[in-house]
N, C-alpha and C positions, 0 to 999 in steps of 0.2 A: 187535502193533498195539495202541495205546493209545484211548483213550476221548476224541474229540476233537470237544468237540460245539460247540464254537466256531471250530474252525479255524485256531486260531492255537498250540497246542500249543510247537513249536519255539520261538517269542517270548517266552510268556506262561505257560506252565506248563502243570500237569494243571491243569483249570478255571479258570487264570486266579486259580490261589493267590497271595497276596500277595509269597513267595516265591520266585517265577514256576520252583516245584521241580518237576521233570520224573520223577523216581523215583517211582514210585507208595508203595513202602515208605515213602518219607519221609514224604512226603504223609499217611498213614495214620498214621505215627507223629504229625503236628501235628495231624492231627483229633483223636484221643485226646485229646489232652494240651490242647487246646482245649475237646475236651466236659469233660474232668475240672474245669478250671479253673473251667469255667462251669453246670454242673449244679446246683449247690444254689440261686444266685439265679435262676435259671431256673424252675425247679421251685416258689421261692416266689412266684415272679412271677407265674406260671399257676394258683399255689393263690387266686389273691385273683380270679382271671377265674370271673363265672357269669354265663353259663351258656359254658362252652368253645367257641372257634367258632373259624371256619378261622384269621382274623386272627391271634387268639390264639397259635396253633399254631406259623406263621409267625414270629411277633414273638417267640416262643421258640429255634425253629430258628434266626433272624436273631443272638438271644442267645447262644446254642450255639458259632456257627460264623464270626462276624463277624468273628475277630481272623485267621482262615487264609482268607475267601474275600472279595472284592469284595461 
């Protein structure tokens, strides 16, 4: 049983990845290689945030993971 917290799994993928990829390995393989890509201007992005705050956090995560998720 897969992780289908929107209900459309069969259509649209594991979360509604851009890919609309149903394999979870795969999936795990494009988040890597999505955080890798984007970890350093992320990182600098949040270096220049004071005081850190949720938004922040988010606007990084958004950074991180935009190019594999809606």
């Amino acid at each position: 049983m897969s992780f289908d917290v929107f209900g459309d799994f069969e259509e649209r993928g594991y979360l509604r990845n851009h890919a609309a990829e149903k394999d979870i390995e795969a999936v795990k393989r494009i988040e890597h290689a999505a955080f890798v890509q984007n970890v350093g201007p992320a990182l600098d992005k949040l270096a220049t945030v004071q005081p850190v705050t949720y938004q922040a956090v988010l606007d990084v995560h958004k950074q991180l993971f935009e190019s594999v998720y809606p």
